[in-house]
N, C-alpha and C positions, 0 to 999 in steps of 0.2 A: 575678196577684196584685193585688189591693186596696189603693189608696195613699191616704193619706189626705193634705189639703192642709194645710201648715202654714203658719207666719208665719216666713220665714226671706229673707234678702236675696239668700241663694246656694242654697237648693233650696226647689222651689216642692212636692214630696210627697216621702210616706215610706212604706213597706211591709214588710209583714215575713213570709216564709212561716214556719211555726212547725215543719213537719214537714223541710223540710229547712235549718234556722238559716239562712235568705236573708234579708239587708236590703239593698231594693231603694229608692234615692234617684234622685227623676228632680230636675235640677239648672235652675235659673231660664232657661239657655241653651240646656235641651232633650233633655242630654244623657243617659241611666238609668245609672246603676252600678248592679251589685249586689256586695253583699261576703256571702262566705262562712263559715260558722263562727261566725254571732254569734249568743253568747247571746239569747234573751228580754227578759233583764233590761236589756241594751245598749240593745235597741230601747225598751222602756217607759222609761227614761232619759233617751233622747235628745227624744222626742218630750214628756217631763214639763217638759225642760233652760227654763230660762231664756231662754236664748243658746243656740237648735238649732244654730248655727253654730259656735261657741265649744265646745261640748261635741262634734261631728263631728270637729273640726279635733284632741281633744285625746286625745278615748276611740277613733276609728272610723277615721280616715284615717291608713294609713301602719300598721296594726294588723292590719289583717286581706287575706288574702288576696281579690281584686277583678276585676272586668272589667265594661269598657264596652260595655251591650248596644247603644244605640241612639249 
């Protein structure tokens, strides 16, 4: 998957496979989660968000089913 770099203080990219709903967030400390089950529209949100962290913390985390690959 292809992540794109964003401006965020707590993840440094973001990713999205389309065909099986994966958003894949690799975090400033290294770490990749992916969460499962998310809409499209979650990901084009997050990455539009103001505050990419403020809107993870509020839409993404704690929402969707997850695992830490790396």
């Amino acid at each position: 998957m292809i992540r794109k770099n964003v401006k965020s203080s707590q993840m440094k990219s973001v990713g999205y496979d389309t065909g099986n709903k994966v958003l894949e967030i690799e975090m400033t400390d290294g770490a990749i989660v992916q969460y499962y089950d998310v809409p499209k529209r979650e990901f084009e949100n997050l990455v539009k968000a103001d505050s990419i962290g403020k809107f993870y913390h509020r839409f993404i985390k704690g929402k969707y089913q997850y695992q830490q690959v790396i």
